[in-house]
C-alpha positions as CSV (number, residue, x, y, z in Angstrom):
1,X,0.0,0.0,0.0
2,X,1.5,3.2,-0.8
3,X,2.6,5.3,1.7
4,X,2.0,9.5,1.7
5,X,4.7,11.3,3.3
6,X,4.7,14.7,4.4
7,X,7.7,16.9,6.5
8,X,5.9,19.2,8.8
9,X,8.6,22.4,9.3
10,X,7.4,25.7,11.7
11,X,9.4,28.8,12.7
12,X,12.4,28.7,11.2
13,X,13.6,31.8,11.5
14,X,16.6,32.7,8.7
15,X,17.9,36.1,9.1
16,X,20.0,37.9,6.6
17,X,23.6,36.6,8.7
18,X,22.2,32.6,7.7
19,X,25.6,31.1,6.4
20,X,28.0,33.5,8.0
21,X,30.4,33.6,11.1
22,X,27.7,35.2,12.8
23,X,24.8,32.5,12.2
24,X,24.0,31.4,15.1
25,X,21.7,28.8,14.2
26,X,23.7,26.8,11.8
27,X,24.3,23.7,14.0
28,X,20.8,23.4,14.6
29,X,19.6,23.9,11.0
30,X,22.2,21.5,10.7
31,X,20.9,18.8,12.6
32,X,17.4,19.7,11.7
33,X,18.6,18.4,7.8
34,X,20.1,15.7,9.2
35,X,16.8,14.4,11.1
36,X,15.2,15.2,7.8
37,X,17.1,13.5,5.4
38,X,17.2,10.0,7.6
39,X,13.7,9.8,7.9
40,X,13.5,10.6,4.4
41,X,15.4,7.9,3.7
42,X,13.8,5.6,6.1
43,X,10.4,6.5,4.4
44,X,11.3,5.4,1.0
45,X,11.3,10.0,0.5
46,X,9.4,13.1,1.0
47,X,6.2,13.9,-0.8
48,X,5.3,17.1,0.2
49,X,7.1,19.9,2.8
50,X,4.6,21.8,4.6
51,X,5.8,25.5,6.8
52,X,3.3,26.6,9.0
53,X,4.6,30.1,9.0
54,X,7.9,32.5,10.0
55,X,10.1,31.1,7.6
56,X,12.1,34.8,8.2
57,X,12.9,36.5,11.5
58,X,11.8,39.8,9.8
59,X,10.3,39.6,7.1
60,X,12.7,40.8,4.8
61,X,13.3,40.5,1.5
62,X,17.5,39.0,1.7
63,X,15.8,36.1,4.3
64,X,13.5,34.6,1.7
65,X,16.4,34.3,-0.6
66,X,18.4,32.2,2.2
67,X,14.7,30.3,2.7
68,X,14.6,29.9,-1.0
69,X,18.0,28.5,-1.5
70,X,17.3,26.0,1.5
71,X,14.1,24.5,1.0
72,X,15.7,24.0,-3.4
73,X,18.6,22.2,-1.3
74,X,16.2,20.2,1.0
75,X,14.1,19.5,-2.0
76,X,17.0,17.9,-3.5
77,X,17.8,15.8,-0.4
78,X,14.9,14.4,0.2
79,X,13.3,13.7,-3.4
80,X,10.4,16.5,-2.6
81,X,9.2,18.2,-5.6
82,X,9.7,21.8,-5.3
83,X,6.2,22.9,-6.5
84,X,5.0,20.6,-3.4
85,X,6.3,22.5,-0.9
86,X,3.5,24.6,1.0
87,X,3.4,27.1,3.3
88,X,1.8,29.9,5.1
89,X,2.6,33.3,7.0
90,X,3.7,33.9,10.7
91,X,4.1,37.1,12.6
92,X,7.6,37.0,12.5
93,X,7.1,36.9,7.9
94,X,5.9,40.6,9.0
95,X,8.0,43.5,8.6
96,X,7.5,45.6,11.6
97,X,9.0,48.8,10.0
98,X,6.4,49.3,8.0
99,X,4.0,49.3,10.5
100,X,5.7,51.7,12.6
101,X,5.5,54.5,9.8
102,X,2.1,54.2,9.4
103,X,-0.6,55.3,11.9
104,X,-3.8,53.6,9.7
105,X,-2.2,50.6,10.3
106,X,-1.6,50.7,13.8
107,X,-5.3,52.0,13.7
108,X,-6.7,49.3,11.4
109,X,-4.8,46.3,14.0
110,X,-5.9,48.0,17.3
111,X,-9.4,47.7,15.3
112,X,-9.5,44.0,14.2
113,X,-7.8,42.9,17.6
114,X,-10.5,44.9,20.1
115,X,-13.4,43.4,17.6
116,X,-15.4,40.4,18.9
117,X,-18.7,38.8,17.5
118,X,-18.0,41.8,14.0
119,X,-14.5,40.0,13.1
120,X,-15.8,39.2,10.3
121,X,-17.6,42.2,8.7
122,X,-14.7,44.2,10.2
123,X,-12.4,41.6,8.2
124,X,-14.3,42.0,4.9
125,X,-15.0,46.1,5.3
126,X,-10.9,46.5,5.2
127,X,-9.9,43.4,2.8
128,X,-13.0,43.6,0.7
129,X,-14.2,46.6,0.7
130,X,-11.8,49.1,0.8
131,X,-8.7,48.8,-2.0
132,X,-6.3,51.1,-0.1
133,X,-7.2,49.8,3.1
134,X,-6.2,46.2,1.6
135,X,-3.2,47.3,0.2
136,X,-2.3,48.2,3.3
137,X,-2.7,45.9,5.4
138,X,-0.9,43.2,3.2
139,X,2.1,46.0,2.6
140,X,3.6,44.2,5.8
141,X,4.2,40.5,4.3
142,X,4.7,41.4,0.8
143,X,7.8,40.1,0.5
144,X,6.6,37.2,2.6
145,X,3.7,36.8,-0.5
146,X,6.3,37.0,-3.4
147,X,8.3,34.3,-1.5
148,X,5.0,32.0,-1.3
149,X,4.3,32.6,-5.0
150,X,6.8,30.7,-6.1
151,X,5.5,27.7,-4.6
152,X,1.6,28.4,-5.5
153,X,0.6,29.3,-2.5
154,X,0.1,33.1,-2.7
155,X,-2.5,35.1,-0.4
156,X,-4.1,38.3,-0.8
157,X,-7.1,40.3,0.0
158,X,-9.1,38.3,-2.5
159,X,-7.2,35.1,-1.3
160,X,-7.0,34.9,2.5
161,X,-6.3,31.4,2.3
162,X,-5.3,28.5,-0.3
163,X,-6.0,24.6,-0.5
164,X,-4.1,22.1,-2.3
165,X,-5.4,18.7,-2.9
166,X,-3.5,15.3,-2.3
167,X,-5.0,12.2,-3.3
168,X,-4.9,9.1,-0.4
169,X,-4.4,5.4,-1.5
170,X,-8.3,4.6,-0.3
171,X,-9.5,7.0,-3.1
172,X,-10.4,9.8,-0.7
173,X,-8.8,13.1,-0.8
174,X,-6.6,15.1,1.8
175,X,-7.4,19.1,1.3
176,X,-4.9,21.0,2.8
177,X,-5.8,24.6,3.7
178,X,-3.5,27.5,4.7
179,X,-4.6,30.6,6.2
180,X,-3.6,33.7,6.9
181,X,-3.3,35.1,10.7
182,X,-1.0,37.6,10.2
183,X,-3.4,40.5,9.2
184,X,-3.4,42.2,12.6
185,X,0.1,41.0,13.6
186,X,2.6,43.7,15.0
187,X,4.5,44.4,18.3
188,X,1.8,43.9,20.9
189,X,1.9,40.0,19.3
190,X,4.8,39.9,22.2
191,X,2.1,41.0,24.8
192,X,0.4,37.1,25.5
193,X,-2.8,39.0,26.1
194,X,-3.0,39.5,22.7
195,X,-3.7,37.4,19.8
196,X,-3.3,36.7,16.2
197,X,-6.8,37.2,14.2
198,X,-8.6,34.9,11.6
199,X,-12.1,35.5,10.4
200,X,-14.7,32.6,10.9
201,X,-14.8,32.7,6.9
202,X,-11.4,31.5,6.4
203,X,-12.4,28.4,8.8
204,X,-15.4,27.2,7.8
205,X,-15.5,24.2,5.1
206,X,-18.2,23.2,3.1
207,X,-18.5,19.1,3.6
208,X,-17.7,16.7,0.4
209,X,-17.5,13.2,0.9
210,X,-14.5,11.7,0.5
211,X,-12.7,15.0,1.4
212,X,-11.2,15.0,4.7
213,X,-9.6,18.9,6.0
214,X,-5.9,19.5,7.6
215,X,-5.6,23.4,7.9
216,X,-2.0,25.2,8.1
217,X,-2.6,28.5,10.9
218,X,0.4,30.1,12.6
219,X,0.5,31.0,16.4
220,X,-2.6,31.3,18.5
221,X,-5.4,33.1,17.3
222,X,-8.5,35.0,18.4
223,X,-11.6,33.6,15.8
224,X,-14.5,35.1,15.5
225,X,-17.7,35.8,13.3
């Protein structure tokens, strides 16, 4: 019977030093590859690679060229086509200078965050509604989105979220889901009181048969709707 095999990967933070002197997270990116590429082996390969979010440290644009580099190498490794790789935001894909400058969208997070039961409509009046107000609001992971294109998993304001759809050896299918919690994500995401944000909308899947849901979300967050 054959055997699907996915590599689950989370937070793995590359800053713009990964491969110098000054990396200090080489050794454990080194055995983290290590792991990988025994069990790889062990499982006959790797079918799919799946990053539930902060694949940077900042959000930068250098730090998805390091990630991109990587995950081509890891591919390699591990027999993992590259277009099977999937992945999804965290808050640390954000880059936090942005939101500094910019007083709407400081405005706009202390908005979504404070909303309870309205998530939702609040959700929709900003990403839907409003063109400017979207653009802004995504400003903060663009390079983060233009990474994730390049494996077909690319968000926007029409596009909170993505599926992919892997076939299982009883006929049935796996759809994978990816979401987006990173829409209200800033510095008070240090403050535990506070929470990432994801509409009800992106959560809610219609029932198939023979479609059984995993969904990708990074850190813990506040749904409502």
């Amino acid at each position: 019977m054959a055997r699907s095999t996915f590599l689950h990967l989370s937070d793995i933070h590359f800053r713009r030093n990964a491969n110098t002197p000054y990396d200090a997270y080489k050794d454990l990116r080194n055995e983290l590859e290590r792991d990988a590429i025994k069990k790889g082996k062990d499982l006959n390969g790797v079918h799919a690679i799946l990053i539930s979010g902060d694949i940077a440290f900042s959000g930068h644009e250098e730090e998805y060229k390091i990630a991109h580099d990587w995950l081509q190498h890891m591919c390699r490794e591990l027999g993992c086509p590259l277009e099977n790789v999937w992945t999804i935001p965290g808050n640390h894909d954000v880059d936090r200078k942005i939101i500094e400058k910019s007083m709407l969208l400081k405005d706009a997070h202390r908005n979504l965050r404070q909303t309870t039961a309205e998530l939702d409509d609040k959700l929709a009046g900003y990403l839907g509604g409003d063109p400017e107000a979207a653009k802004l609001i995504y400003r903060p992971i663009q390079n983060y989105v233009d990474f994730a294109a390049k494996y077909g998993c690319g968000l926007s304001p029409e596009s909170p979220f993505w599926e992919q759809d892997w076939p299982l050896n009883d006929g049935s299918t796996l759809r994978i889901r990816g979401v987006n919690s990173t829409v209200a994500s800033d510095e008070l995401d240090n403050d535990a009181s506070y929470k990432l944000v994801v509409g009800k909308r992106q959560l809610e899947m219609s029932r198939q048969d023979g479609v059984e849901y995993s969904v990708l979300c990074h850190h813990p967050s506040t749904t409502c709707g």
